[in-house]
N, C-alpha and C positions, 0 to 999 in steps of 0.2 A: 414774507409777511408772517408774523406771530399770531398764532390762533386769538392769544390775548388783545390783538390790535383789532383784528376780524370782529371778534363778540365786543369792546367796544363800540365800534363804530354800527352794529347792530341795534345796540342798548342807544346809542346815541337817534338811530333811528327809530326805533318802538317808542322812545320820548317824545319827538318829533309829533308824528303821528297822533300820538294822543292826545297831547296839547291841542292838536291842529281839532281834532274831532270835539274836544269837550268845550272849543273854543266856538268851533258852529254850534255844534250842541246849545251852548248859552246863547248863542244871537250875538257874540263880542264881536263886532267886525276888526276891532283895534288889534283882540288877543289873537284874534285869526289870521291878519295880516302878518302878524310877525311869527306865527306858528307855522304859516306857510314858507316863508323863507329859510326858516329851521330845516323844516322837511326838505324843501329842493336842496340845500348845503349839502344836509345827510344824503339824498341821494348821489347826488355830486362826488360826495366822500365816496360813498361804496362802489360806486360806477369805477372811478378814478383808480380805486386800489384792489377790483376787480372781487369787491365781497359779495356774495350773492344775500339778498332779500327776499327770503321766501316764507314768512311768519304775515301776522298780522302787520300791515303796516309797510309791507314791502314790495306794495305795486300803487302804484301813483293814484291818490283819491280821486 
C-alpha cells in the first residue's frame, strides 16, 4: 500500500468525522445521518486496508 493511499484514506477520514461533529454540533439529524455513514465506510476503509487512525477523528465518536 502507497503512503499516498494511506494519508488519503486518512484525509477521507478527518472529513468524515467533521462533518459528523458539526452536524450534531448544528442539531441536523438529516446532515448527521449521513455523516455517520461516511464515518463508518472511512472506518471500514482503514480497517480493511490496515491504515491506522490515530489523529482527531480516528476512534469511533
Amino acid at each position: 500500500m502507497s503512503g499516498s493511499f494511506a494519508d488519503a484514506v486518512r484525509e477521507r477520514a478527518r472529513s468524515a468525522y467533521a462533518a459528523l461533529e458539526n452536524a450534531r454540533r448544528e442539531g441536523d439529524t438529516q446532515a448527521a445521518l449521513v455523516a455517520e455513514d461516511e464515518w463508518e465506510d472511512a472506518l471500514r476503509l482503514a480497517r480493511a486496508h490496515g491504515v491506522h487512525l490515530d489523529e482527531p477523528g480516528g476512534a469511533a465518536p
